[in-house]
C-alpha positions in Angstrom: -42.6 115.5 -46.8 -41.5 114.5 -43.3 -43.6 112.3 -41.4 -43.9 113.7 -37.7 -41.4 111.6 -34.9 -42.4 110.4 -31.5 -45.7 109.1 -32.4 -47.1 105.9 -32.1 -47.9 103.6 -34.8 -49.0 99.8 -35.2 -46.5 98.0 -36.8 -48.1 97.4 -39.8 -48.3 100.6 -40.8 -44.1 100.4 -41.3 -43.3 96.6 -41.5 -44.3 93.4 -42.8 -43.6 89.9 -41.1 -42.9 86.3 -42.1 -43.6 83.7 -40.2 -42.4 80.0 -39.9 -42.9 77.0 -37.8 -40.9 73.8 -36.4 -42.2 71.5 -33.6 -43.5 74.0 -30.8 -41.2 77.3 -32.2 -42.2 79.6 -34.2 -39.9 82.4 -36.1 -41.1 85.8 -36.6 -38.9 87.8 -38.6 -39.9 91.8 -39.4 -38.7 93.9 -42.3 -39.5 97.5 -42.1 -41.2 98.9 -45.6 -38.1 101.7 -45.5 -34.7 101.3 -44.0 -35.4 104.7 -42.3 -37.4 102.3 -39.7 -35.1 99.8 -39.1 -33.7 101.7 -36.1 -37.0 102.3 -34.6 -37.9 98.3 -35.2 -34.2 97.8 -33.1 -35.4 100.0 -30.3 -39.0 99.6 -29.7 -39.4 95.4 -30.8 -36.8 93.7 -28.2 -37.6 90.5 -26.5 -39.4 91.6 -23.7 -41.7 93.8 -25.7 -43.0 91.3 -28.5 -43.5 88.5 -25.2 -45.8 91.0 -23.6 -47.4 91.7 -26.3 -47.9 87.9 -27.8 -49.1 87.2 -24.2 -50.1 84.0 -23.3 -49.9 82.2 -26.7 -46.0 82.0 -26.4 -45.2 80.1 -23.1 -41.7 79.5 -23.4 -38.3 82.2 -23.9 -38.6 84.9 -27.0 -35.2 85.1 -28.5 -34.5 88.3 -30.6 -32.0 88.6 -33.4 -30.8 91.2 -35.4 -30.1 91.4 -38.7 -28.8 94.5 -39.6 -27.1 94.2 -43.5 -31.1 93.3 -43.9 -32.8 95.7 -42.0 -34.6 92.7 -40.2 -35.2 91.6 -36.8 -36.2 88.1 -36.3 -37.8 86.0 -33.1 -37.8 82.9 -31.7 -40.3 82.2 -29.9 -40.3 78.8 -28.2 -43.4 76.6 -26.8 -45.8 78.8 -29.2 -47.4 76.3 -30.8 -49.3 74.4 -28.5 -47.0 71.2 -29.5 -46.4 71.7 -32.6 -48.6 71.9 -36.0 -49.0 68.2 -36.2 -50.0 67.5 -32.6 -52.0 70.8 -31.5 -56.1 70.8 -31.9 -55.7 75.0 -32.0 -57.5 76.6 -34.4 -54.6 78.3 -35.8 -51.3 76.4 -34.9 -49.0 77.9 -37.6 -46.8 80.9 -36.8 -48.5 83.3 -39.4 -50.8 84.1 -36.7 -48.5 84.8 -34.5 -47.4 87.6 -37.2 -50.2 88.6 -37.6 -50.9 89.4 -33.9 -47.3 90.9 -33.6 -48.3 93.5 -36.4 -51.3 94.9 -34.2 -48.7 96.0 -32.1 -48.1 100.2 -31.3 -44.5 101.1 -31.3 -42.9 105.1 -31.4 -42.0 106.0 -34.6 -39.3 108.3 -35.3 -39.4 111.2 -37.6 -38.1 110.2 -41.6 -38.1 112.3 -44.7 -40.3 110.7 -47.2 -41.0 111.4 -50.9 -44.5 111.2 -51.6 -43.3 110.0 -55.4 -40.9 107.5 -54.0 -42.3 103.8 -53.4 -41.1 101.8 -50.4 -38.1 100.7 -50.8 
């Protein structure tokens, strides 16, 4: 089966994230379900993209790496934890949040062959 390209998607239809925290940064790193969407994670998730979309709850820089032998992308984002989990009265001042929010996120999706017996990878 091939799944139709150039449409758009949110994220967590073809990636999971994990999420961790230290002082006011938080680390989102995304792992496409199949490889095959690793190079649509490259081009659609840079830094400028996941800042926009995060809006105002990361005030500082969003540093992207890649992480290619893992099919992973992961970001720093700095000053997104209103001071840090021990000092912040927010709600939610861990990073999975964060993810979370960063999964909502629509990105174009290329097209992939897919067999509808085979599991994500």
């Amino acid at each position: 089966m091939r799944v139709p390209a150039n449409r758009r998607t949110p994220l967590h239809e073809i990636a999971h994230a994990r999420a961790g925290d230290k002082g006011d940064t938080s680390t989102l790193s995304v792992f496409p379900y199949r490889d095959e969407h690793y190079p649509d994670l490259v081009r659609e998730l840079t830094s400028g993209a996941v800042r926009r979309h995060l809006g105002d709850r990361v005030r500082g820089e969003v540093v992207r790496h890649e992480l290619p032998n893992l099919c992973a992308l992961q970001f720093v984002c700095r000053q997104s934890l209103d001071g840090g989990v021990t000092t912040s009265l927010a709600l939610d001042a861990h990073g999975k949040g964060l993810s979370s929010i960063l999964l909502s996120m629509e990105i174009e999706v290329g097209e992939i062959e897919v067999s509808p017996s085979s599991p994500p990878r």
